[in-house]
C-alpha positions in Angstrom: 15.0 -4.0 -15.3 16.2 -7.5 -13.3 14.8 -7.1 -9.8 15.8 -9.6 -7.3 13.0 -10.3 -4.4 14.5 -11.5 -1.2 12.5 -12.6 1.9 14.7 -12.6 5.0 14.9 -15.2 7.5 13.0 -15.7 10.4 14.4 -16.5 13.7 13.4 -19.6 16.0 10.0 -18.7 17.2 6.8 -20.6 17.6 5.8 -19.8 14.2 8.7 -20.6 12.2 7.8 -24.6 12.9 11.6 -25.1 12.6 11.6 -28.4 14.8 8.4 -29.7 12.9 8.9 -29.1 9.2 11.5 -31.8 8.5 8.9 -34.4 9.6 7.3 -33.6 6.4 10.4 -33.1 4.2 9.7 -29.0 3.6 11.6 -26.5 4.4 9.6 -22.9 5.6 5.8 -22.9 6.8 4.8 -20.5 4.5 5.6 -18.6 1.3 6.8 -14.8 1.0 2.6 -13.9 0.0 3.3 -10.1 0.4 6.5 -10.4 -2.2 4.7 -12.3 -4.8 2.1 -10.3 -4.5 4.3 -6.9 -4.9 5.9 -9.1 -7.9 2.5 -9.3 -10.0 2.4 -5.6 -9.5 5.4 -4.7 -11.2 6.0 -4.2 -14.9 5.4 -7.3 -16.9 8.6 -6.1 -18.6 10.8 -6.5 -15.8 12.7 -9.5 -15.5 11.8 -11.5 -11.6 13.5 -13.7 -9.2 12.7 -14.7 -6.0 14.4 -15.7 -2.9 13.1 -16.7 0.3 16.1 -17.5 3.3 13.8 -19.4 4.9 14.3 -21.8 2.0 17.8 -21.5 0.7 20.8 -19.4 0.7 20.8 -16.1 -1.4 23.8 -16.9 -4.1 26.6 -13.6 -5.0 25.1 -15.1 -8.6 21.7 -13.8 -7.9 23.0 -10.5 -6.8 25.3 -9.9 -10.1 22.0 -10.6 -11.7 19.8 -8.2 -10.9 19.6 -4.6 -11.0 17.8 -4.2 -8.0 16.8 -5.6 -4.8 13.7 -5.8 -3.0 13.5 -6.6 0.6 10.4 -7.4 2.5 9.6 -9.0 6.2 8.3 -7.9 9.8 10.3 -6.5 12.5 11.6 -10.2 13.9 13.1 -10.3 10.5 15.2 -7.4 10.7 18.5 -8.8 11.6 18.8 -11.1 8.8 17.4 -8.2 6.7 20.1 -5.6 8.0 22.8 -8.3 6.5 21.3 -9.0 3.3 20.6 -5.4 2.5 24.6 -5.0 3.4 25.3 -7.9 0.7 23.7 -6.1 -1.9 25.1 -2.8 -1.6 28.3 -4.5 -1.1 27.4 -5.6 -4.7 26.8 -1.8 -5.8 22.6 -3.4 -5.8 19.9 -0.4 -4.9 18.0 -1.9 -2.2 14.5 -1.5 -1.4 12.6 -2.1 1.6 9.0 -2.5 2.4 6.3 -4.3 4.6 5.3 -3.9 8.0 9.0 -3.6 9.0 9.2 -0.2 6.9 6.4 1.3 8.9 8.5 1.1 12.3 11.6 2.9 11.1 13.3 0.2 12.4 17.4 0.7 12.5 18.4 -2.2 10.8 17.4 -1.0 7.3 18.3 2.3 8.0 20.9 1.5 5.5 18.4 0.6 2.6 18.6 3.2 -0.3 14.9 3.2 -0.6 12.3 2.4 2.1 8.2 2.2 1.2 6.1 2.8 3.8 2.8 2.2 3.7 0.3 -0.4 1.6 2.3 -0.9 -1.6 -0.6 -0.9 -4.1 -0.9 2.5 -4.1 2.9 3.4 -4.7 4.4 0.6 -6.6 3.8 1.8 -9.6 5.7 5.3 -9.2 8.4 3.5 -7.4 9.1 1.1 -10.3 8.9 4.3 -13.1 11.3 6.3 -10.9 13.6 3.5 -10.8 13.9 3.0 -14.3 14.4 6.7 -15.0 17.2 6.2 -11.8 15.6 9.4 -9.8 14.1 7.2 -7.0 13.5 9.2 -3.9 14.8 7.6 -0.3 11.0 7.6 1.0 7.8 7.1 -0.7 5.1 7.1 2.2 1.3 6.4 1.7 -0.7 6.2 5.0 -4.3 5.5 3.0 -5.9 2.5 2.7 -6.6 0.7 -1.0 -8.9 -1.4 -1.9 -8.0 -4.9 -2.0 -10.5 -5.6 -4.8 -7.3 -4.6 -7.1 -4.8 -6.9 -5.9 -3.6 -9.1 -8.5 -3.2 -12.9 -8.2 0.5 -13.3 -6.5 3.0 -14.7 -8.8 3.5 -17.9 -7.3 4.8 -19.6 -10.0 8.0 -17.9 -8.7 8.7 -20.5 -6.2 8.5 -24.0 -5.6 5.6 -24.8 -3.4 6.8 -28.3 -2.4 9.4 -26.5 0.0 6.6 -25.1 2.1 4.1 -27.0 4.4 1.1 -24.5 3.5 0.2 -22.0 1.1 -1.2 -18.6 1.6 -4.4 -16.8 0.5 -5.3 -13.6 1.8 -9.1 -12.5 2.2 -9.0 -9.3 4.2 -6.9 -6.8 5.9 -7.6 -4.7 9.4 -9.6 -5.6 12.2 -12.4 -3.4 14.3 -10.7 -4.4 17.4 -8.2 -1.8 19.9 -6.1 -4.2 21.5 -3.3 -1.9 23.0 -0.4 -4.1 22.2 -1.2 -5.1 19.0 0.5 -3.2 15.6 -2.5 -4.3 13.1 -5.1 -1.8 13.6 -2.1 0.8 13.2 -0.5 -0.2 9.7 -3.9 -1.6 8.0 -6.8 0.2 10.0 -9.8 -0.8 11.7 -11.9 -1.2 8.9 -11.7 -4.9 7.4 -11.1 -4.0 3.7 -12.2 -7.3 2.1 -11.7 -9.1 -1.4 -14.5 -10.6 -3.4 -14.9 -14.2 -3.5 -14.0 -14.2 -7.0 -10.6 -12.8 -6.3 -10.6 -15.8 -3.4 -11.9 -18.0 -6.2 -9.4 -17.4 -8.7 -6.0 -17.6 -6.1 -7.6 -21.3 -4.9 -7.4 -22.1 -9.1 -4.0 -21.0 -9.1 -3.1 -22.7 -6.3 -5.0 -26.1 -7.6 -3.6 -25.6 -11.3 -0.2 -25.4 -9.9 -0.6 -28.6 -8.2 -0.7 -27.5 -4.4 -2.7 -30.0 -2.2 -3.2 -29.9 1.9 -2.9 -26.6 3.9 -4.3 -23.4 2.9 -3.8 -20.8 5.5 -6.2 -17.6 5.2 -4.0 -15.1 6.4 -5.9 -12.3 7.4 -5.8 -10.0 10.5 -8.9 -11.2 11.6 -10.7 -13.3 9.3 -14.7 -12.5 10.6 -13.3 -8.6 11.1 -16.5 -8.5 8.5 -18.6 -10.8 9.6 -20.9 -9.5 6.5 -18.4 -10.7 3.9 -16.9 -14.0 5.2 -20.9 -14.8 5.3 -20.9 -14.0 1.3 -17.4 -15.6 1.0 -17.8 -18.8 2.9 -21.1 -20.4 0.6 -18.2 -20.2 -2.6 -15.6 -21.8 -0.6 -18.0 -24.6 -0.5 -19.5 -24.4 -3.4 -15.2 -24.6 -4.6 -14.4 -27.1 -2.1 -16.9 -29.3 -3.3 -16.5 -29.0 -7.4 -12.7 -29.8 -6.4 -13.4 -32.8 -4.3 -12.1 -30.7 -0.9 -8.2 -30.2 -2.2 -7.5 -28.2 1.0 -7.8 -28.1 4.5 -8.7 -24.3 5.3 -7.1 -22.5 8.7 -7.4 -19.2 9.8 -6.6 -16.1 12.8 -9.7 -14.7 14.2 -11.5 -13.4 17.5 -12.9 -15.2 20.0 -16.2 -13.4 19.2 -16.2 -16.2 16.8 -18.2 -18.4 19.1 -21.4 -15.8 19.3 -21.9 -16.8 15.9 -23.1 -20.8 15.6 -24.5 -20.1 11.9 -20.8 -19.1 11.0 -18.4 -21.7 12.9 -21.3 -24.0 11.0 -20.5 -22.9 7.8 -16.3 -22.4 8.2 -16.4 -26.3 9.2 -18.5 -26.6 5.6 -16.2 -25.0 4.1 -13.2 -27.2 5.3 -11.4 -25.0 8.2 -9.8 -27.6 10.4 -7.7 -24.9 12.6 -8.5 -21.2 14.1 -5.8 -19.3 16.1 -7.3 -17.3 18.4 -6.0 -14.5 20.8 -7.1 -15.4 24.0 -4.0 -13.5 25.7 -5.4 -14.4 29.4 -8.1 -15.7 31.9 -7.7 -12.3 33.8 -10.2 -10.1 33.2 -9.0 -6.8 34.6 -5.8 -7.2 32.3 -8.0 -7.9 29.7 -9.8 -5.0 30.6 -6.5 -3.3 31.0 -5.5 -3.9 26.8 -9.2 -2.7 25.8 -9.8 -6.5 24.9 -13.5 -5.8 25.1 -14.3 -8.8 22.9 -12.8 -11.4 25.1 -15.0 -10.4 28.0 -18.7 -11.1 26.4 -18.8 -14.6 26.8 -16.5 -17.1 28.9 -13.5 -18.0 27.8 -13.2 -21.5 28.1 -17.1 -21.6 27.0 -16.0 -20.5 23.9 -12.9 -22.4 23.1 -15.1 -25.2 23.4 -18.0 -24.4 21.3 -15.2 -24.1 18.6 -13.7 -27.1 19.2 -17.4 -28.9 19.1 -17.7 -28.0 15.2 -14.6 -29.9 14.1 -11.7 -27.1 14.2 -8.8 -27.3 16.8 -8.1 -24.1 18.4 -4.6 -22.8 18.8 -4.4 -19.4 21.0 -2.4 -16.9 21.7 -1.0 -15.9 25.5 0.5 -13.3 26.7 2.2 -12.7 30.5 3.4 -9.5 31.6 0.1 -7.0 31.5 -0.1 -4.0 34.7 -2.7 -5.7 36.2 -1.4 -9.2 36.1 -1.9 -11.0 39.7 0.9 -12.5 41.4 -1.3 -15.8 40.5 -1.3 -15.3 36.7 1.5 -18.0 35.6 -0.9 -20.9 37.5 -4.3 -19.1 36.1 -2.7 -19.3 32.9 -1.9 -23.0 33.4 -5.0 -24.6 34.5 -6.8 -22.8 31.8 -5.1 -23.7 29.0 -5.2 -27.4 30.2 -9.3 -27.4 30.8 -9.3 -25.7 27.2 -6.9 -28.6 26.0 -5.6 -26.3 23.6 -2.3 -28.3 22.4 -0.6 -25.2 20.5 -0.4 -22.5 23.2 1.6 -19.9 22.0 2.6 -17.8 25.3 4.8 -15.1 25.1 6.1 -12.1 27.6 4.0 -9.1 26.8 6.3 -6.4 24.1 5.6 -3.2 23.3 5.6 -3.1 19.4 6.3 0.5 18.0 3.5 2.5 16.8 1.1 0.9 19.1 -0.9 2.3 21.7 0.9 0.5 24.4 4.2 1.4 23.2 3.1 5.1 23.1 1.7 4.7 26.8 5.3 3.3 28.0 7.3 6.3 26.3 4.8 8.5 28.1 5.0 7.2 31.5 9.1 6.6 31.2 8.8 2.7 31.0 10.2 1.9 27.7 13.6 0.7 27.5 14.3 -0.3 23.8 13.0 -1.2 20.8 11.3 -4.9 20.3 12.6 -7.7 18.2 8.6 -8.8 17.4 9.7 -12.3 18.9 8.1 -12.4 21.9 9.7 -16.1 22.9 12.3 -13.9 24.2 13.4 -14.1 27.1 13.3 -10.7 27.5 11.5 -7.3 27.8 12.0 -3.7 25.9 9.7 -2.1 29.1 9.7 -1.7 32.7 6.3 -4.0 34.3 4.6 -2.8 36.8 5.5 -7.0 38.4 8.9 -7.5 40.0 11.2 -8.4 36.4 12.8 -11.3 37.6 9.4 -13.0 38.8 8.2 -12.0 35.7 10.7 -13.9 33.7 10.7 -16.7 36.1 6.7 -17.0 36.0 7.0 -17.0 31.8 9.7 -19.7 32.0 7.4 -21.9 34.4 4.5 -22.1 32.4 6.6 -23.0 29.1 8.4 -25.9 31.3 4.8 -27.1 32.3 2.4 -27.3 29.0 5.7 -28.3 27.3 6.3 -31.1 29.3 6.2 -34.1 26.8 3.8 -35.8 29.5 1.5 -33.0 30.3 1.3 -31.8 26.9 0.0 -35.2 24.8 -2.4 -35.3 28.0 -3.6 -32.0 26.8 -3.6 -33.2 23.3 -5.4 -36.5 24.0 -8.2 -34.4 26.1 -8.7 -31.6 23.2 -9.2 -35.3 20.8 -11.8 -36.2 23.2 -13.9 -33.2 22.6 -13.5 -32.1 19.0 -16.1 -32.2 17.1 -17.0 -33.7 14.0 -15.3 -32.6 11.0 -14.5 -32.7 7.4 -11.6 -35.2 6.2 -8.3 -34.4 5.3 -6.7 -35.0 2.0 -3.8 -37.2 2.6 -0.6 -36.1 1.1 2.6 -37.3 0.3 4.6 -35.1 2.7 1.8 -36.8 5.3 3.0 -40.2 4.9 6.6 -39.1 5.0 5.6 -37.1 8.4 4.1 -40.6 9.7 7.4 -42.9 8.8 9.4 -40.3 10.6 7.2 -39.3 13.7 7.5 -42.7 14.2 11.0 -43.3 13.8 12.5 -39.9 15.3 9.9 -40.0 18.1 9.0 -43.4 18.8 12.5 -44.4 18.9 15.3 -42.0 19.3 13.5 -39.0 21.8 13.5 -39.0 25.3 10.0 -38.8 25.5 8.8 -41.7 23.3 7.4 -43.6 26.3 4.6 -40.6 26.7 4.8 -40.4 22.8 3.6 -44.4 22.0 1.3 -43.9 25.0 -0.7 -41.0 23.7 -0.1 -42.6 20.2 -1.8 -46.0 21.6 -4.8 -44.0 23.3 -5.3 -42.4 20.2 -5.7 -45.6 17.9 -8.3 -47.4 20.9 -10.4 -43.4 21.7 -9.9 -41.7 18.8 -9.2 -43.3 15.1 -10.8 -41.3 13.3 -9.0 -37.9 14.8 -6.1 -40.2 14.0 -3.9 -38.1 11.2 -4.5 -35.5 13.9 -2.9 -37.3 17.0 -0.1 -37.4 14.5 0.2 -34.1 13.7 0.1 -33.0 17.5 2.7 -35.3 18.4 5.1 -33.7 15.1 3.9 -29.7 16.6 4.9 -30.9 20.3 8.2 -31.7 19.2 8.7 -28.3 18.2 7.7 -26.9 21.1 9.6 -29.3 22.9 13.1 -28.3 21.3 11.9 -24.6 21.6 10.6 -24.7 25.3 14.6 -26.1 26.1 16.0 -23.7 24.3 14.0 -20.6 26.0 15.0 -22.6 29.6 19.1 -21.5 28.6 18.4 -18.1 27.4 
């Protein structure tokens, strides 16, 4: 059997790094982790390709090839999947379709001849036999948890790694947390399901044996979800790091109850994590309140973000506009506290109710929902009726983008959050960094129309802070992202 495993593309959002990634010569942020994974599931008889759109353009070659075609991705990637899964079966390919997008029964692979709902180590295996004896069913659905413990290495041999700016490694699945809007707890539980730190152990090797150096994203749900196992996970990664001479800079997603814990941010900055995303959402405590948010509310906010910052690790966040209780205040509030958090990489969105979430389920109820979401919540647009006047809404999201986005006010931002991070742990310079350095300071320095803010932050850097240097750098690369994106959003 020849299977063919195609990742979709995503769309323009703050996580695709479109506007950034050519500083440093790659081409997607991250590879397709769930389909290389699903790949070392498969029979070791079966022939394997993958393709990732993000990357390069599927070929009518590759789809001659195979015998089947697996599609995987999250609901943002959906148009692009609805296309490709038409190109296959235009090529008389069986399509198959799993992921998170599979557990939304989302229309645009409605078309797919088989769709697997559900966490695929439990059902790849019957999948795969019933294709080769050609009965495959048009649903295979498998709402229990497994135990990560069994998840092979991913087959990332598969693809070349020099296209992407980071690799992936995932330690956990789940969080404890009830956050209204948020899908997570819904498709992988509320019980962190963790691997060992030999499983960890062993994807680092590959990664090092295959030659990777730099950026090593842990992509779980919510990395300290188990506070119990990070704490046995974390003395390895240094024990690793250190044998290795510290190959990788470590970054992860977790909550802000991250800052009750000193004894762990002290041993994630041993370890080499340079970055955190947290989801702050808002400052607003009764729309916190509102999203069952509990965690955010034990400790203040900018407090927090700051104690973070203090062990070495920058803190990107999460925002979100557009709860009930929002006040008519909440586009400033959100403002001034992301600039006395200086946290460069705000991600704000409009508020979306995902399906099979609580808040979506509460819209439908009380008549408010109006369509299905997209996932890309740099839309502007909503799929619900807010309790705020729409158009204010809209205008309010648009306003705060068009401020921390400002070239002038954002390397401010980003020269305040350099005066306050903490000590940290070196990077490794790598080749894609030079490159990133020659054309920062070409493409920004000299053609942008913001270079004068650019050389100034640049300058401040060099005299305040040289030794966050490669940093300043790689904040004035990310702004330029945001910078395209934040224009774009202003026309749509």
């Amino acid at each position: 059997m020849k299977v063919l495993l195609v990742y979709p593309e995503f769309p323009d959002t703050f996580w695709s790094f479109k506007h950034a990634l050519p500083f440093q010569g790659k081409r997607s942020a991250f590879p397709p982790l769930g389909l290389l994974t699903i790949s070392a599931m498969l029979p070791k008889h079966w022939e394997k390709r993958v393709v990732d759109l993000n990357v390069r353009r599927l070929k009518d070659s590759e789809l001659k090839w195979a015998d089947v075609v697996f599609f995987s991705g999250m609901i943002v990637q959906g148009p692009s999947m609805q296309g490709l899964i038409a190109r296959a079966k235009q090529h008389g390919k069986r399509t198959v379709v799993g992921g998170p997008i599979s557990s939304t029964h989302d229309s645009s692979i409605s078309q797919a001849d088989h769709i697997v709902e559900g966490e695929a180590e439990e059902l790849i295996s019957q999948v795969a036999e019933d294709l080769e004896r050609g009965i495959a069913k048009p649903h295979y659905v498998d709402k229990q948890v497994v135990d990560v413990t069994r998840v092979p290495l991913p087959d990332m041999h598969l693809v070349s790694l020099r296209h992407y700016s980071s690799m992936s490694v995932q330690f956990s699945r789940g969080c404890p947390f009830t956050c209204e809007f948020c899908d997570i707890i819904e498709i992988y539980g509320r019980r962190p399901r963790t691997k060992t730190p030999d499983q960890v152990c062993a994807e680092l090797d590959q990664l090092h044996r295959l030659g990777w150096r730099g950026s090593v994203f842990m992509v779980d749900d919510n990395f300290i979800g188990n506070k119990k196992s990070v704490k046995a996970l974390l003395p390895r990664l240094v024990e690793w790091m250190t044998a290795h001479n510290f190959p990788f800079t470590l970054y992860t997603e977790a909550s802000l109850n991250l800052a009750e814990d000193e004894d762990l941010l002290s041993m994630m900055r041993a370890a080499h994590f340079t970055r955190v995303f947290l989801g702050i959402e808002t400052p607003v405590a009764e729309s916190l309140k509102e999203t069952t948010k509990f965690q955010n509310l034990r400790k203040d906010l900018l407090e927090s973000v700051k104690l973070i910052q203090s062990y070495g690790m920058e803190v990107m966040a999460g925002f979100i506009v557009g709860f009930d209780n929002d006040p008519a205040d909440v586009f400033d509030r959100q403002i001034e506290f992301i600039r006395q958090a200086a946290i460069p990489l705000s991600m704000v969105g409009l508020l979306q109710a995902l399906p099979n979430t609580q808040l979506g389920r509460r819209l439908e109820k009380e008549g408010r929902l109006l369509k299905s979401s997209l996932g890309n919540n740099t839309l502007v647009d909503l799929n619900f009726i807010p309790r705020m006047n729409t158009q204010v809404l809209l205008d309010g999201y648009r306003r705060i983008l068009q401020t921390i986005y400002n070239p002038r006010e954002y390397f401010e931002r980003a020269s305040a959050f350099l005066s306050q991070l903490g000590s940290g742990s070196r990077s490794p310079v790598v080749f894609s960094d030079v490159l990133a350095l020659g054309r920062s300071l070409f493409r920004q320095g000299l053609l942008s129309n913001y270079r004068r803010e650019y050389w100034k932050f640049l300058g401040q850097s060099l005299r305040q802070h040289r030794h966050h240097f490669s940093k300043a750098i790689t904040l004035a690369i990310m702004g330029h992202h945001f910078f395209q994106l934040t224009a774009a959003t202003e026309t749509n």
